[in-house]
C-alpha atoms as one frame of an Amber mdcrd trajectory, in Angstrom:
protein
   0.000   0.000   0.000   3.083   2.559   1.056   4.592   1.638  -2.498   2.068
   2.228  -4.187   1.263   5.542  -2.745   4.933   6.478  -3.218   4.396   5.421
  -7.114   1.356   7.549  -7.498   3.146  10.628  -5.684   6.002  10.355  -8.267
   3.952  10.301 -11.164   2.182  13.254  -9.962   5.601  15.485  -9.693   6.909
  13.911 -13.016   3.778  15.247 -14.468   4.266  19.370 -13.286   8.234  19.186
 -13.686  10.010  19.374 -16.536  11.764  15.597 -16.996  14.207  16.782 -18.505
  15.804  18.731 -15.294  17.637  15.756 -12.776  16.997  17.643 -10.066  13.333
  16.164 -10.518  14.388  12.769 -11.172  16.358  12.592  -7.911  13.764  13.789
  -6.025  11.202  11.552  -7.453  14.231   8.671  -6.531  13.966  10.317  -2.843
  11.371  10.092  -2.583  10.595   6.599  -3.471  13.945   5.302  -1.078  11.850
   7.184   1.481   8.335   5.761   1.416  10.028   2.039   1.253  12.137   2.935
   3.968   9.097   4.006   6.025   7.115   0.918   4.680  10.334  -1.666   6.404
  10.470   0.449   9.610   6.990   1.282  10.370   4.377  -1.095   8.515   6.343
  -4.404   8.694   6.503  -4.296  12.673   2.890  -2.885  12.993   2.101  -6.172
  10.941   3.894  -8.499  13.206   2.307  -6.954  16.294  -0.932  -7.110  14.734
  -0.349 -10.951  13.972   0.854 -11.618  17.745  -2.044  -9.594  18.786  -4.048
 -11.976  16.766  -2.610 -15.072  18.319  -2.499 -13.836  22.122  -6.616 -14.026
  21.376  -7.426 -17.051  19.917  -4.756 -18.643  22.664  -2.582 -19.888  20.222
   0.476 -20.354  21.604   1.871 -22.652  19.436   2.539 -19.944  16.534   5.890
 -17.962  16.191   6.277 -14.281  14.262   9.256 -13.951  11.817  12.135 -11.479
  12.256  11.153  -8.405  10.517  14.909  -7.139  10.052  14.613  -4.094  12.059
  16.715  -4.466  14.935  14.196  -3.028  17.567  11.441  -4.833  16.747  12.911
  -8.042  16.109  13.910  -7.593  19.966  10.014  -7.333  20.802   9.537 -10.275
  18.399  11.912 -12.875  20.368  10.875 -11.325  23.567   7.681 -12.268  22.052
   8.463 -15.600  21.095  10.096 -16.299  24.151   7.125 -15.818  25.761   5.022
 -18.125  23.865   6.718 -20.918  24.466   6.605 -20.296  28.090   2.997 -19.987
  28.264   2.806 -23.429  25.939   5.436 -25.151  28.047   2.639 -23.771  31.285
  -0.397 -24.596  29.673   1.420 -28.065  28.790   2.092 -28.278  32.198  -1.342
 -27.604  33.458  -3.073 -30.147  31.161  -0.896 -32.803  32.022  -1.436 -32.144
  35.810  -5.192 -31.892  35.566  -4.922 -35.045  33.544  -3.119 -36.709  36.260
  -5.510 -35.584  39.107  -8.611 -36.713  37.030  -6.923 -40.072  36.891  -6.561
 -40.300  40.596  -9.935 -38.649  41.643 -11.909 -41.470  39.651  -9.437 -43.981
  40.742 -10.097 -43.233  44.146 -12.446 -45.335  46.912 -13.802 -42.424  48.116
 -16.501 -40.595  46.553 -16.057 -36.843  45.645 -18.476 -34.569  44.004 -17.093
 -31.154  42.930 -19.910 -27.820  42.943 -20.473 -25.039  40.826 -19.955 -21.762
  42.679 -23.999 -21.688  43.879 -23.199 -25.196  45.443 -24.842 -27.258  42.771
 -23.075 -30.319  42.366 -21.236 -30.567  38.729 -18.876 -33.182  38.652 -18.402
 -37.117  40.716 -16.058 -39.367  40.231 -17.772 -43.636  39.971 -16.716 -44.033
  43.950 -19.399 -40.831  44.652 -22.114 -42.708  41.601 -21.853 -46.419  43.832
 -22.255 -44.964  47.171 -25.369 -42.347  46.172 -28.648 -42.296  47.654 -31.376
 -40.360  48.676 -29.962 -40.903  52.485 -26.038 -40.256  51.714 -27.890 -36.791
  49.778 -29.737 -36.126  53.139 -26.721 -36.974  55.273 -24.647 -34.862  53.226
 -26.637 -31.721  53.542 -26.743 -32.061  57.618 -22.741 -31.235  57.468 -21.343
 -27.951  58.142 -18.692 -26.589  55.312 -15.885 -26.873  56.518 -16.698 -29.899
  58.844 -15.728 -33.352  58.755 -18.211 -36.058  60.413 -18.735 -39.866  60.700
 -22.585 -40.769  60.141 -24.464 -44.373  60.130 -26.646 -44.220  57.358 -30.197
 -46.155  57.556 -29.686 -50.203  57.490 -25.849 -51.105  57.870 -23.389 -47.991
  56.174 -20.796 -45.889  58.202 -19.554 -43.256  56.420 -17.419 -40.260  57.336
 -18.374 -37.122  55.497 -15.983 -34.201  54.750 -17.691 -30.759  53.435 -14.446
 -28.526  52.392 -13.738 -25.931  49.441 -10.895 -24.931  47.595 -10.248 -21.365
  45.952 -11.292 -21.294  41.840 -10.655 -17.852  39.829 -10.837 -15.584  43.433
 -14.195 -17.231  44.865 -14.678 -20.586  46.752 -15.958 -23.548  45.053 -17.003
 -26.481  47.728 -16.194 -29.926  47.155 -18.076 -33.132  49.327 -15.402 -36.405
  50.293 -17.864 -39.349  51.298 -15.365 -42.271  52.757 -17.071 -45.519  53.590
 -15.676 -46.797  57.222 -18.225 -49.872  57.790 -15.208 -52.657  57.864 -13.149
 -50.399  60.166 -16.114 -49.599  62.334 -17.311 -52.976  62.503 -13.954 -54.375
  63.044 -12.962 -51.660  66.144 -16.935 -52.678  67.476 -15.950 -56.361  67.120
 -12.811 -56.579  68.917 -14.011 -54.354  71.710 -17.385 -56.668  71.634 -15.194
 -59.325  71.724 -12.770 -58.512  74.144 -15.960 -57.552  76.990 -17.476 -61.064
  76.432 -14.320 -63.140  76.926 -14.265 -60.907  80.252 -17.548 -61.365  81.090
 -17.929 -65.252  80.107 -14.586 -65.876  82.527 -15.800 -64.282  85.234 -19.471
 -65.321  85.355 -18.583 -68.607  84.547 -16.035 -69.614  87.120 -18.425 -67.908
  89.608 -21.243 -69.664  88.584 -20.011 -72.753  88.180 -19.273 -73.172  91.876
 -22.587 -71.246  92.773 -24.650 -74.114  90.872 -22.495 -76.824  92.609 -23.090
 -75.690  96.399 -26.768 -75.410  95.263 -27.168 -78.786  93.728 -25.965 -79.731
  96.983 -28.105 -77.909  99.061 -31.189 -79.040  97.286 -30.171 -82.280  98.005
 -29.367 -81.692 101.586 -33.267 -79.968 101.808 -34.964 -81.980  99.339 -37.653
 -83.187 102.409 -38.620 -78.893 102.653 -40.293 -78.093  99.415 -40.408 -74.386
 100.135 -36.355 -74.675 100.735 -36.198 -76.930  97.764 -38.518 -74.148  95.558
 -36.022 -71.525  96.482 -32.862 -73.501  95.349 -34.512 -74.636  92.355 -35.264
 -71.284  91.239 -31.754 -69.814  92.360 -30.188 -72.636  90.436 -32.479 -71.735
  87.254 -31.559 -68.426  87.149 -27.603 -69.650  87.301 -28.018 -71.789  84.362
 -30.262 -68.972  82.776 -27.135 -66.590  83.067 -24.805 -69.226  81.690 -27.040
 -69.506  78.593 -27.328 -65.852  78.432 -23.331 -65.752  78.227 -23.116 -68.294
  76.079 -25.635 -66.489  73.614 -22.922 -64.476  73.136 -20.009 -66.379  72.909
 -21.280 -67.653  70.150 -20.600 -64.617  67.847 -17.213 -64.307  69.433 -16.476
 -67.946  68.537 -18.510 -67.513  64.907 -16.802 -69.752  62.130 -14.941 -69.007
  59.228 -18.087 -69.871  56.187 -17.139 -73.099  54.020 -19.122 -71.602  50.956
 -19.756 -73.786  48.029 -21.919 -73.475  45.206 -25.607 -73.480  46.122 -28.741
 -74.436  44.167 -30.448 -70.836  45.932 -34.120 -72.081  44.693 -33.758 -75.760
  46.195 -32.163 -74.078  49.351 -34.574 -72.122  50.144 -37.234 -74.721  49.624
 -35.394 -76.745  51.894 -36.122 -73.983  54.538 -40.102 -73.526  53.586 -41.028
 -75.813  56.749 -38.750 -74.324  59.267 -39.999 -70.428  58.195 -43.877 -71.661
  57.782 -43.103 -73.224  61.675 -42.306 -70.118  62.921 -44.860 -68.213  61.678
 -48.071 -67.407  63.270 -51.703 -67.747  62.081 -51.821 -63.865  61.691 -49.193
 -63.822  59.497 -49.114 -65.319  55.666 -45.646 -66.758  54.424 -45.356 -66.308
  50.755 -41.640 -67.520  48.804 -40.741 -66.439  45.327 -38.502 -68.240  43.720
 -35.708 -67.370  41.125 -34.507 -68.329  37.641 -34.288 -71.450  37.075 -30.320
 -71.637  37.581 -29.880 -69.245  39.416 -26.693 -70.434  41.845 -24.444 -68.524
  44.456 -21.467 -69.271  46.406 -21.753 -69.621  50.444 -22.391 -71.317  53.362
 -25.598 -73.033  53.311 -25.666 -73.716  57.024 -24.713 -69.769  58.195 -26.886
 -68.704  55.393 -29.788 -70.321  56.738 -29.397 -68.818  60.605 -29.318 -65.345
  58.280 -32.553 -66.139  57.160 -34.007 -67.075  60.579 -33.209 -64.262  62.304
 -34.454 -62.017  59.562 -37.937 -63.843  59.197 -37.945 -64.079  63.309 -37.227
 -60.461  63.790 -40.182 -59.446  60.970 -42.790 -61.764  62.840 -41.703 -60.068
  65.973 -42.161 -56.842  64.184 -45.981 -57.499  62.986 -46.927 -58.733  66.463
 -50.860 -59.414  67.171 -51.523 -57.376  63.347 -54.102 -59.436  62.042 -53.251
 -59.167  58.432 -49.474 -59.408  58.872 -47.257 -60.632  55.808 -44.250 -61.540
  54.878 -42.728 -62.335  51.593 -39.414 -63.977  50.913 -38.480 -63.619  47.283
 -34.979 -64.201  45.077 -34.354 -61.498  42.400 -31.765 -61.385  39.196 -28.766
 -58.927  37.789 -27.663 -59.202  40.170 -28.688 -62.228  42.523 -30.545 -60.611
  45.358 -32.776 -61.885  48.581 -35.174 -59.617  49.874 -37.510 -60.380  52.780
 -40.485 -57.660  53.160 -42.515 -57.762  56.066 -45.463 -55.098  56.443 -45.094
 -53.819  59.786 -44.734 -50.366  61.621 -41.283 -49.691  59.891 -38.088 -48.699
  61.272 -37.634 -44.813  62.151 -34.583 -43.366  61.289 -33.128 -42.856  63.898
 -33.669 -46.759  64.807 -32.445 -47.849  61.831 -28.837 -46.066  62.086 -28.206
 -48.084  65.140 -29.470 -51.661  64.144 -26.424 -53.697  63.431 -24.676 -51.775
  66.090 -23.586 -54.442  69.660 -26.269 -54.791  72.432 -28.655 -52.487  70.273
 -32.578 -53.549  70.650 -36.214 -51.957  70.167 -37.495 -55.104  71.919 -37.166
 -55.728  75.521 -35.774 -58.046  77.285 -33.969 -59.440  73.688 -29.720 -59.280
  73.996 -29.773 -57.667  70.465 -28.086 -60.462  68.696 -30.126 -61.312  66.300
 -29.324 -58.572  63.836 -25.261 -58.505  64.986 -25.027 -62.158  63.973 -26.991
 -61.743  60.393 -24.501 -58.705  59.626 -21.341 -60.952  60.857 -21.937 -63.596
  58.765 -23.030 -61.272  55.883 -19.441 -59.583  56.180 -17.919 -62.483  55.957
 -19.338 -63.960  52.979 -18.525 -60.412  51.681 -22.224 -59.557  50.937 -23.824
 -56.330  50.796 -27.453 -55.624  52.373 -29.127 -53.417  53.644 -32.331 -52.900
  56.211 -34.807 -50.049  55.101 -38.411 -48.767  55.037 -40.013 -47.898  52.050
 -41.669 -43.849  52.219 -43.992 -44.932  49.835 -45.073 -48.278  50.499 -43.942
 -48.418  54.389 -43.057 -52.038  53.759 -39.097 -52.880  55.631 -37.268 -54.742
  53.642 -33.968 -56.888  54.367 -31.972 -57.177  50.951 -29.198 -58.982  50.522
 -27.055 -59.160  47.598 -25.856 -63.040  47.005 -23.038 -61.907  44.670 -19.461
 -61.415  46.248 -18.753 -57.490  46.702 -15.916 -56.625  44.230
């Protein structure tokens, strides 16, 4: 464009001169030398910071301007260049980090759900998708930001719950860490369950033991005075009674390993239709569904079947004197899963967060075993299940997944 206004200028003076003077064709020469002079010094660098100015907006930081052969702005256009391929080698950088923590965010066990600025949540990793539910959502909003608390959640999850927030363009963005504790829990409960028991079951048993000798013995000594031999008997009953009670618990302590092997689930539970329709009352109908045909699972048909007692004992207990009290036992697919429903009052909430918990019992005067043991042997088979009232139908059901937890 300079050139060819520099052209058009000379024509214009060639035009009103006389050519034939050289004082007109040097000027016109001048004048030239001087517009492309201007045109290298001037134009040529505006260009190149035009093009960089292009480039610094579309973020491309890849591109590199050319040396324009004027020493002071080819200085701006390596410092320029320079600069480029720091911010590439950053943004590099940055992508390759973010990559890296998006790998170990959906690697990780615990869940973690990232929020917009208005709290919303925008992004979980599969940890946060397994664990959600309406009651970890419900758990989640009772926790202070900034707090970090340990919650049972209805039927048999312990979870501990961390609110925090982290700083994103000048404001804070809050982020939720759900970590599932149940095995620890359990385990800590366990050994301390354990460890009172063994206590317990020494001391009340060497006591005892002698007590119910030196009564034996004085009920024969006073067996000709019934009202003597009333009293001893009754003493000595309530001995034994207290031994038993011990005992009841022992038997978690001393719970064995399950020998699982591949069950026939349908011709199982058949096997157990007598037993169940036994303990059932005339108030209360027993109905079994069975499963697919083939449908198998691997565990221990023996503990499997105390699981199954307690469960049906607990939801006849439950219904008490209702006259139209139910229970149905029935085997569902993908996956394998055995749910008892029983339609009585339903668990409250703040019941159900301490059912599987040690010495923990609506009904008086039971030990609270029942449940313990079903969740013990559960564990151990490395089953999940869970104990829950429906809102909408206000039937509690006991589910239990008959697949191995992966």
């Amino acid at each position: 464009m300079m050139l060819l206004v520099a052209v058009a200028v000379t024509t214009a003076v060639v035009a009103f001169c006389d050519v034939g003077k050289l004082w007109t064709v040097g000027l016109c020469g001048l004048m030239v030398v001087l517009v492309l002079l201007l045109y290298r010094s001037v134009a040529i660098p505006m260009k190149a910071v035009r093009n960089g100015l292009n480039l610094l907006r579309e973020q491309d930081f890849s591109s590199r301007l050319r040396m324009t052969g004027q020493p002071d702005a080819d200085n701006i256009v390596e410092l320029y260049n320079t600069l480029m391929a720091s911010m590439k080698a950053e943004r590099l950088k940055n992508l390759e980090q973010n990559r890296f923590l998006s790998l170990v965010v959906e690697a990780s066990p615990l869940g973690i759900a990232v929020c917009d600025f208005n709290g919303a949540v925008v992004r979980t990793n599969s940890a946060w998708d397994r664990m959600s539910s309406p009651e970890l959502a419900k758990a989640v909003e009772s926790v202070a930001d900034g707090d970090s608390q340990v919650m049972r959640l209805p039927g048999a999850s312990i979870v501990r719950i961390s609110k925090l927030w982290f700083m994103d363009s000048g404001f804070r963005r809050r982020f939720v860490i759900v970590e599932r504790i149940t095995e620890e829990i359990t385990a800590a409960e366990k050994q301390m369950f354990n460890i009172i028991v063994r206590t317990i079951g020494h001391e009340v048993n060497n006591s005892l033991g002698s007590v119910i000798s030196i009564l034996e013995s004085l009920g024969a000594m006073h067996s000709d005075d019934s009202l003597a031999a009333r009293a001893i008997d009754s003493c000595t009953t309530s001995c034994v009674n207290l031994v038993s009670f011990v005992r009841g618990y022992a038997e978690i302590v001393k719970l064995p390993p399950p020998d699982c092997e591949t069950v026939d689930v349908n011709r199982w539970l058949t096997g157990l239709c007598p037993a169940l329709t036994a303990m059932t009352p005339a108030n209360v109908s027993l109905e079994i569904d069975s499963a697919p045909a083939d449908a198998t699972a691997c565990f221990d048909p023996v503990l499997m079947e105390r699981v199954v007692v307690n469960i049906v004992k607990n939801a006849v207990e439950s219904i008490a004197e209702r006259p139209d009290g139910a229970i149905e036992i029935a085997l569902r697919s993908d996956p394998l899963t055995l749910t008892v429903t029983d339609n009585g009052p339903g668990i409250a909430d703040e019941v159900s967060a301490k059912l599987f918990t040690p010495f923990f019992s609506t009904k008086r005067p039971d030990r609270g075993l029942g449940l313990m043991l079903v969740a013990d042997i559960l564990r151990a088979h490395g089953f999940r299940y869970s104990l829950s009232t429906s809102p909408d139908t206000g039937l509690t059901t006991f589910a239990i997944t008959l697949r191995p937890k992966h």
